[in-house]
N, C-alpha and C positions, 0 to 999 in steps of 0.2 A: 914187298918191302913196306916198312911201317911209319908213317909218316913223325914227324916230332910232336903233332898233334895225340899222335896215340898211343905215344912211349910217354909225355903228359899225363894223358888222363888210364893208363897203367900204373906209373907211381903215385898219382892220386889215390886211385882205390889201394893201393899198398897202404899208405901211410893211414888213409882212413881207417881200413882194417887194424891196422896197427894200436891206435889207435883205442878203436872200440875193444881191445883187450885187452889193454892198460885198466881202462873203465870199468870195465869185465872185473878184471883180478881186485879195483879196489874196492869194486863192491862185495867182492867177495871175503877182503878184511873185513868189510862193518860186518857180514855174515855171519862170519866164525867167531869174531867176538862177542855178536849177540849172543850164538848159541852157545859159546861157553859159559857164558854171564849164566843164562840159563839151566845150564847144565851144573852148574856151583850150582844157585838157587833150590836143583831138585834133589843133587846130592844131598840136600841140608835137611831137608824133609824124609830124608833115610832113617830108619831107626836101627840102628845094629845091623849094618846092613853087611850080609852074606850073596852069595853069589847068585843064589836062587830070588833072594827078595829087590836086590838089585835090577836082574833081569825083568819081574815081575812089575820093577817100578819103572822100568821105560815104558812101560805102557799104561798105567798108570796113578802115575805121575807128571803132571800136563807140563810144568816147567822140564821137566829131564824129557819129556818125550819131543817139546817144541824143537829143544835145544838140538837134538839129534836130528830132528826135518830141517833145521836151517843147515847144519855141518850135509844133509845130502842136498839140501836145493848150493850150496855150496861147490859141493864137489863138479856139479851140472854145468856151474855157468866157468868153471874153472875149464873144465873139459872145450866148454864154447873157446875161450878166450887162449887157450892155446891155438886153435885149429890153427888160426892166423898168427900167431905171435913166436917171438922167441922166447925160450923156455930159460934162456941165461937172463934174461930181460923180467920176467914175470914173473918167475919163482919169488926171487928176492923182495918183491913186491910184497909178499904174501908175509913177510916177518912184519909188517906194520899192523898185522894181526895184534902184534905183544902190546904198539904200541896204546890200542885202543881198549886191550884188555888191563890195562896197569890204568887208563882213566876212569872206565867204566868199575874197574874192584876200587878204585878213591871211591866215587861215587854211590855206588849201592853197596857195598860192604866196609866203607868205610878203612879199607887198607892204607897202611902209609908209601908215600909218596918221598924217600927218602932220598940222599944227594945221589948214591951209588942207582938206584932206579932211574930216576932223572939222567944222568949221564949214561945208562944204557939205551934211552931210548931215542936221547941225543945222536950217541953211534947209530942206531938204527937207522934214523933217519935222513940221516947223513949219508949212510951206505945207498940208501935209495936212490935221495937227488945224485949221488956220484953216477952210479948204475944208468937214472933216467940219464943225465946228462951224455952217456957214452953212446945211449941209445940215438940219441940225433945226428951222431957222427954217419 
């Protein structure tokens, strides 16, 4: 029989776990919008690019080949960050990808930042903390 001392420190490492895969997955946002950021940047340095010089340039091409090592150290820690986690919980996580990618393209490319973008990444975020929020229940 299991004392209430050890159904305690059970849901402790639950929620720790828990936890560390939230962390997991947002790190995995700033990831994949680096590597996209990057992956723009080496598309740009494309010349006429066909399928074969394309290929040729992920290897390369240091920005398109980074960008693709982050998208797989990405995929890694996403893999981590499920073992323990809920998949209805963390997926959704993973759209706050857009929203760092709509600051980082203001930022280094100079894109606009118009009301209709702003209010998508409003919902976005939104969607989140609703999501986080349910997760505590």
């Amino acid at each position: 029989m299991s004392s209430p001392a050890d159904s305690a420190a059970v849901e402790a490492r639950r929620v720790a776990a828990r936890r560390k895969g939230i962390g997991l997955v947002v790190i995995c946002t700033a990831l994949g919008a680096a590597g996209q950021i990057l992956i723009k940047m080496g598309a740009d340095r494309l010349v006429n690019p066909t399928l074969w010089s394309t290929f040729l340039g992920f290897f390369t091409v240091p920005p398109l080949f980074a960008g693709y090592c982050l998208y797989a150290l990405m995929t890694v820690l996403f893999i981590f960050a499920l073992k323990d986690g809920e998949l209805s919980i963390l997926y959704p996580i993973i759209s706050l990808t857009y929203v760092w990618v709509a600051g980082l393209s203001f930022w280094f490319f100079h894109d606009t930042l118009n009301w209709s973008k702003l209010a998508g990444i409003v919902i976005i975020v939104t969607g989140v903390a609703v999501l986080g929020k349910d997760a505590h229940k």
